[in-house]
C-alpha positions as CSV (number, residue, x, y, z in Angstrom):
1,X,92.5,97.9,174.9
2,X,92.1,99.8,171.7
3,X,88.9,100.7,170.0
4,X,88.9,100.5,166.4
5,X,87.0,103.1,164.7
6,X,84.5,102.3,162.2
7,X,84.1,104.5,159.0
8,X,80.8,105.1,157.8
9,X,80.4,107.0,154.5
10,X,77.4,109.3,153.9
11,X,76.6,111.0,150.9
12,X,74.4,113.7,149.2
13,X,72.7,114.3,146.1
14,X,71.8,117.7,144.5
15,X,69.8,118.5,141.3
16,X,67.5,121.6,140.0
17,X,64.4,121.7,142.2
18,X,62.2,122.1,138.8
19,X,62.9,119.2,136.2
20,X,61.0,118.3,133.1
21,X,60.8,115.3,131.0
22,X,63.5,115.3,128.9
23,X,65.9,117.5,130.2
24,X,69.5,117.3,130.4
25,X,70.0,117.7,134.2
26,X,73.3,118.0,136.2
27,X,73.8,116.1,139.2
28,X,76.1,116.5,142.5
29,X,77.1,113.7,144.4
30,X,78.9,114.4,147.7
31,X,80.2,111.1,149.5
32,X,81.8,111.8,153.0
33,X,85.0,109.5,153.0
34,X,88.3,110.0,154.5
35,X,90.3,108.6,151.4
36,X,93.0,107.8,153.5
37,X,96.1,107.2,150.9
38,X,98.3,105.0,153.1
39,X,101.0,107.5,153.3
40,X,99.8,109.7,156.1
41,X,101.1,109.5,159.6
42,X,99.0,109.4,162.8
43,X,100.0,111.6,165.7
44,X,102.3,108.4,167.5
45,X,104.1,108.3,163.5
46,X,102.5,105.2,162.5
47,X,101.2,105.2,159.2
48,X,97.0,105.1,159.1
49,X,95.9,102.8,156.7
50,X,94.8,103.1,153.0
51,X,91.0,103.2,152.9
52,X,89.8,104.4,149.7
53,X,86.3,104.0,147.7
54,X,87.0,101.1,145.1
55,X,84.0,101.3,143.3
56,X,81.2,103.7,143.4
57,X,77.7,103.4,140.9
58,X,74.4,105.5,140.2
59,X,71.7,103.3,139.1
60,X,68.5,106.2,137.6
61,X,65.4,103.9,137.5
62,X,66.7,100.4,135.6
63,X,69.7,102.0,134.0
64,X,73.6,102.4,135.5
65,X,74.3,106.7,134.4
66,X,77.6,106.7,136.2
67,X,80.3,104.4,137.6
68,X,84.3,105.2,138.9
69,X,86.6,103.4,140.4
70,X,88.9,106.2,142.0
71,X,92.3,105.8,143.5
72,X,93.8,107.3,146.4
73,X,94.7,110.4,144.2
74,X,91.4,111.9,145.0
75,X,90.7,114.0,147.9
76,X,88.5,113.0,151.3
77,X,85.1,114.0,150.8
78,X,85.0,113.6,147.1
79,X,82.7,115.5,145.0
80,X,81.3,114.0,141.5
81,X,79.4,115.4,139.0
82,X,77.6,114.1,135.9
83,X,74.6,114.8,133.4
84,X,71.3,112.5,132.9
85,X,68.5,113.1,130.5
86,X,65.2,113.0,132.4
87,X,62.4,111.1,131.1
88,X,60.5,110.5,134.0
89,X,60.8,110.7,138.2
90,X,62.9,107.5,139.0
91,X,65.1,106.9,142.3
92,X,68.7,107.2,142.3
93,X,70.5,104.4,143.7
94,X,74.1,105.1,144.5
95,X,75.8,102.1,146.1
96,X,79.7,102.2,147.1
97,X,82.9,100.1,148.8
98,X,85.6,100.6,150.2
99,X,88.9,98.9,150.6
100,X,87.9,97.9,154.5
101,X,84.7,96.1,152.7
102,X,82.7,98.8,154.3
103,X,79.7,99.6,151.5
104,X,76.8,102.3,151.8
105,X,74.3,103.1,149.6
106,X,71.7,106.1,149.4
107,X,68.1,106.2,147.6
108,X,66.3,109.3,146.4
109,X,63.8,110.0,144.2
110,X,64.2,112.3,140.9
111,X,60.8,113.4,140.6
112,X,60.2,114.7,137.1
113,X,57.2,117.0,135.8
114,X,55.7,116.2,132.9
115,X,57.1,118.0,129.5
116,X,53.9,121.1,128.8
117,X,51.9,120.5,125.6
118,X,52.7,124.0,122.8
């Protein structure tokens, strides 16, 4: 009998340690993911499924900052990157699927220091 292996995609968020209200901050996502393109071949020759991420979204607080939809043209492991202002500390919600139906999610909090009065 074979075992079918389940993917499970984790991912990572990076930002500057120090962050004050109103800054323009970058941030890093890093979703572990095989983006199988359909076109590879296992070790026996037969051809390993597509599995891609159909739909990935970062929800800051109440408000969606960044949403793609990539194709199997992008590499396993994909890296994003994209710029919020920062108004106050808010969790990041990023939520994903792939094209197994497989969908992960990840929460962390942006914590944001207050802007210093002149």
């Amino acid at each position: 009998m074979r075992r079918r292996l389940l993917t499970m995609a984790f991912a990572r968020i990076q930002w500057p340690e120090r962050v004050l209200a109103g800054d323009v901050v970058k941030v890093r996502l890093l979703v572990q993911h095989p983006m199988d393109t359909g076109y590879l071949q296992d070790l026996l020759g037969k051809l390993v499924p597509r599995n891609v991420i159909r739909s990935l979204t970062c929800t800051w607080g109440q408000q969606e900052v960044f949403r793609v939809e990539p194709s199997s043209g992008i590499s396993a492991n994909p890296l994003f990157e994209f710029f919020v202002r920062a108004e106050q500390t808010a969790e990041m919600l990023v939520e994903w699927t792939d094209d197994r139906g497989v969908k992960g999610s990840l929460r962390q909090t942006l914590p944001v220091l207050p802007k210093p009065s002149a």
